[in-house]
N, C-alpha and C positions, 0 to 999 in steps of 0.2 A: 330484552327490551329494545324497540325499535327507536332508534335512536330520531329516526323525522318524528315522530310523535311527540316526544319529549322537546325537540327541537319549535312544532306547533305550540306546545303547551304555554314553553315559557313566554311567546311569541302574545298568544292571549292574554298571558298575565300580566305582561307589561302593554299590550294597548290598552285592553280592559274590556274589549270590542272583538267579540270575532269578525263581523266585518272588515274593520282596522290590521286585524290580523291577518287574515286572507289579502289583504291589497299588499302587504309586508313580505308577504313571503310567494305570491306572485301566484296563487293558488284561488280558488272558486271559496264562498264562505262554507258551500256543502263541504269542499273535501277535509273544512278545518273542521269541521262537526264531527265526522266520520275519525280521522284520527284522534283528538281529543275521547269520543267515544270510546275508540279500541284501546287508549292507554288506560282510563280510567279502568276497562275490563281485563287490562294485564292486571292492575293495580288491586282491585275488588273496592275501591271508591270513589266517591263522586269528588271531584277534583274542582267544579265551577257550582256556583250558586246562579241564579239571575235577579239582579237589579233591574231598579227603573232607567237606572243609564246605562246598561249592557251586561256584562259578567265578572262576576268579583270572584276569587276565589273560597273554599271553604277551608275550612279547619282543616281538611287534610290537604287540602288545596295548596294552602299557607307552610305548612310542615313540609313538604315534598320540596316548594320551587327553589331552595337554595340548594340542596342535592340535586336535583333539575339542570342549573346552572351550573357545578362543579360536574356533573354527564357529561357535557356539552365543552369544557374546558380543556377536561382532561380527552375527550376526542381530538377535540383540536391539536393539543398538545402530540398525542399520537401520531397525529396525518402529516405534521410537520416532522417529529424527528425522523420522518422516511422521504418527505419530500426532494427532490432534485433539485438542489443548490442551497437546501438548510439545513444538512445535515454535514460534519466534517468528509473530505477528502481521504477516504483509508485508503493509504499504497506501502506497502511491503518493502525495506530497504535489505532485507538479509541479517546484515550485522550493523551495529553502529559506528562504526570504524570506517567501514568501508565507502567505498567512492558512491555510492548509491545515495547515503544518506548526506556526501558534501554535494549533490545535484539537489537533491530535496530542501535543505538550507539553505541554498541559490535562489532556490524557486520562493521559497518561503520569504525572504530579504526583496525580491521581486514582486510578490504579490500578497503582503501582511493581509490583505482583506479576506483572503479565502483559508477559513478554518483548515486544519489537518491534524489525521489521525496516523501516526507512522508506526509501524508492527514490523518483528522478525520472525517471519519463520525461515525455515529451516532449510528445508528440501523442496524441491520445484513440483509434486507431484498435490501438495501439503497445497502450494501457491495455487498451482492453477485450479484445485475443487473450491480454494477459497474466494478467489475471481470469479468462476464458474455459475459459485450458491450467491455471489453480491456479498459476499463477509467484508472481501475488500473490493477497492476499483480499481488497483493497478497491482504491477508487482516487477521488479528489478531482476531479470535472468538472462543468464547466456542460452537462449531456448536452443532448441532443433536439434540437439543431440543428436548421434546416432542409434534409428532404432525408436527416437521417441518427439513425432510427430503433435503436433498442438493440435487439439481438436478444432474441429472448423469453425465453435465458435471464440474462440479466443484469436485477436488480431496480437502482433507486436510487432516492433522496429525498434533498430539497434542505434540506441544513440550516442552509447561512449565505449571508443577503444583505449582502454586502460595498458602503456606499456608496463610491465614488469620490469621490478629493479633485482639486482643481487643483493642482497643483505647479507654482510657478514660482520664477523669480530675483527678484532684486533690483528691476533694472532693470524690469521686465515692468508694462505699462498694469495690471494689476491686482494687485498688489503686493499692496498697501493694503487692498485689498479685505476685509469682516470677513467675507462670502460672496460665495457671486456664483451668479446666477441663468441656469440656460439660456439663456435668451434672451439673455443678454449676452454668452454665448461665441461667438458667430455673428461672423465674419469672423477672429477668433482662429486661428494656428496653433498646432494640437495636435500634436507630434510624438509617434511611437510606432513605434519601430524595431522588428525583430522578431514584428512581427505577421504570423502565418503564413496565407498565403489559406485559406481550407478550414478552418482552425481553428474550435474552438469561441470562443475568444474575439478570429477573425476574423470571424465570424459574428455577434456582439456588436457590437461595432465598426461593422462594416455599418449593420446598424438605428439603434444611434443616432445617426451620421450623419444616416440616411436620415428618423428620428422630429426633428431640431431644425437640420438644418441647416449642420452644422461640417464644419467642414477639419482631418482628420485624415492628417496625414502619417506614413507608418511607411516612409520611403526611407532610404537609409543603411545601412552595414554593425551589427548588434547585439554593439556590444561589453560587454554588460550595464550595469547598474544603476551602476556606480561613474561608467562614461563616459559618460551619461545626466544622471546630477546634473551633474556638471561643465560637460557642456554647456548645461542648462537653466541653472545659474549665469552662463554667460555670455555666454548670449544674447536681450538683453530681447524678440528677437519670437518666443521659441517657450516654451510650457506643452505640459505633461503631466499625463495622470492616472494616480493613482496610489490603490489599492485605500487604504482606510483603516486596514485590517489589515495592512497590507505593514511590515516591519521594517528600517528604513534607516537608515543612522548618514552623515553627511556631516560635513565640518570645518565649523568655528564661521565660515571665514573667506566661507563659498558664501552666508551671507544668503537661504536659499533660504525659501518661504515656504507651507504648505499647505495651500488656502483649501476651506473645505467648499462644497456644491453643490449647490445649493435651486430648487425649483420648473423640475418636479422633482428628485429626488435620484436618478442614474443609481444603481443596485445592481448588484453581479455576483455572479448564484446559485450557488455554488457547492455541488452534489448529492455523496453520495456512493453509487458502485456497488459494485455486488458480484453473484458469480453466487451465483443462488437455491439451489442446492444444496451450498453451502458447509459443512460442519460445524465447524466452527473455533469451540470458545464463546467465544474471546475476540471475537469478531466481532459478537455478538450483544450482549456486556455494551458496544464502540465505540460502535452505535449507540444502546443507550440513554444512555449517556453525551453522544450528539451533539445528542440529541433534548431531554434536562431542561436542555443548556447554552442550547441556542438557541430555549427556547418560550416567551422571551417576547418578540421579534422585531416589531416596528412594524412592518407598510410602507406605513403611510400618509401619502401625498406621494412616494412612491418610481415609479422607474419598472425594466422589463427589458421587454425582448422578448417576443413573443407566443408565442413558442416553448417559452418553458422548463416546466419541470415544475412545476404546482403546489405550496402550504405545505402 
């Protein structure tokens, strides 16, 4: 059912006047004849009667225009939950924990007027088809890997270098520690469950390794963060790190300890993407928001991979 039709119809039913109607909807009174005709011929009835003061409807006239009117609502409603700037803000933080999602709650405290939808996936390959198909408009990654270039149309820039802290228990040889310098994590086990090969921040992982030397375990099942601390609580041979932006709460009893990380100070870049043809203004007032929060960013003494996207 064509939807201008139905749009003419109800158009004559409330002047009452096809003339009236035709001057309403900025059309000639033939072209309102002509589609009023073709509906009634989707319809197999006649839809208008004629009076002595213009056209009334008939009985099925009468029947149809409030389904007419709920046509015409429910279009409406449609065009809008797609429209650019009435529909929420969908951007990808990864995890809820992580610094991703404390830049989006910045942003959010910043700008209460623009809706948002916040999603995690998973893997960057997951992110960028869902940027790609418009599922979301942004997405929070350490991009450019090695080997895994962004298609041409997806843009990003890298707005937060996140240093990496040590995490450890109690017991642990560097407790005590007030820093501790690369070079002294060398023979140290680092555990890190959940690191996915092929990841981007498998990819990380890799190089600093392979830049200082460490023993990075990620063996074991990932039962997340909660059974993570616990075990880093009680086992003085294993440390982890942990982003500095990362949001963690453990009981008072774990003694756990989070030692910053000097010369140099590992960072993990965190870029945000988006495809180039997006129209979404909220997307555009994100990134300058992302851009005045983070420019004034140190990184010297820092270190990342040679991969990543430049400042």
């Amino acid at each position: 059912m064509d939807l201008e039709t139905v749009r003419t119809f109800v158009a004559v039913a409330d002047a009452g006047q096809f003339q009236e109607a035709a001057a309403e909807l900025g059309i000639t009174q033939q072209a309102v004849s002509k589609r009023v005709a073709a509906l009634e011929r989707t319809l197999g009835v006649r839809l208008f009667t004629r009076t002595p003061r213009g056209s009334g409807l008939s009985i099925d006239g009468q029947a149809f225009l409030p389904h007419a009117r709920e046509l015409l609502r429910v279009a409406e409603r449609a065009a809008t939950s797609v429209r650019a700037g009435r529909r929420p803000l969908r951007v990808d933080v990864i995890a809820s924990r992580g610094a991703a999602t404390g830049l989006m709650r910045a942003f959010h405290r910043a700008h209460p007027e623009i809706d948002l939808d916040v999603v995690m996936l998973l893997d960057i390959e997951t992110a960028v088809a869902a940027v790609r198909s418009g599922t979301i408009d942004a997405s929070f990654r350490a991009v450019a890997a090695p080997g895994r270039p962004l298609p041409e149309d997806i843009a990003a820039v890298r707005v937060l270098d996140e240093p990496l802290q040590l995490l450890t228990g109690p017991g642990h040889a560097l407790a005590s520690a007030r820093s501790v310098s690369m070079d002294r994590l060398a023979g140290h086990r680092i555990w890190m469950p959940g690191i996915v090969p092929g990841s981007e921040w498998g990819a990380y992982y890799d190089d600093l390794v392979a830049a200082f030397g460490l023993t990075i375990e990620a063996t074991g099942p990932n039962f997340g963060s909660d059974a993570l601390l616990d075990t880093i609580a009680d086992t003085p041979a294993l440390a982890t790190f942990m982003g500095g932006r990362t949001r963690l709460v453990w009981p008072a009893g774990h003694g756990l300890r989070l030692i910053p990380v000097t010369d140099p100070t590992p960072v993990y870049p965190h870029a945000l993407l988006w495809h180039r043809d997006n129209p979404h203004p909220a997307l555009a007032t994100l990134r300058a928001h992302l851009t005045a929060a983070t420019a004034d960013q140190d990184t010297t003494g820092t270190w990342t991979p040679d991969w990543v996207i430049p400042r």
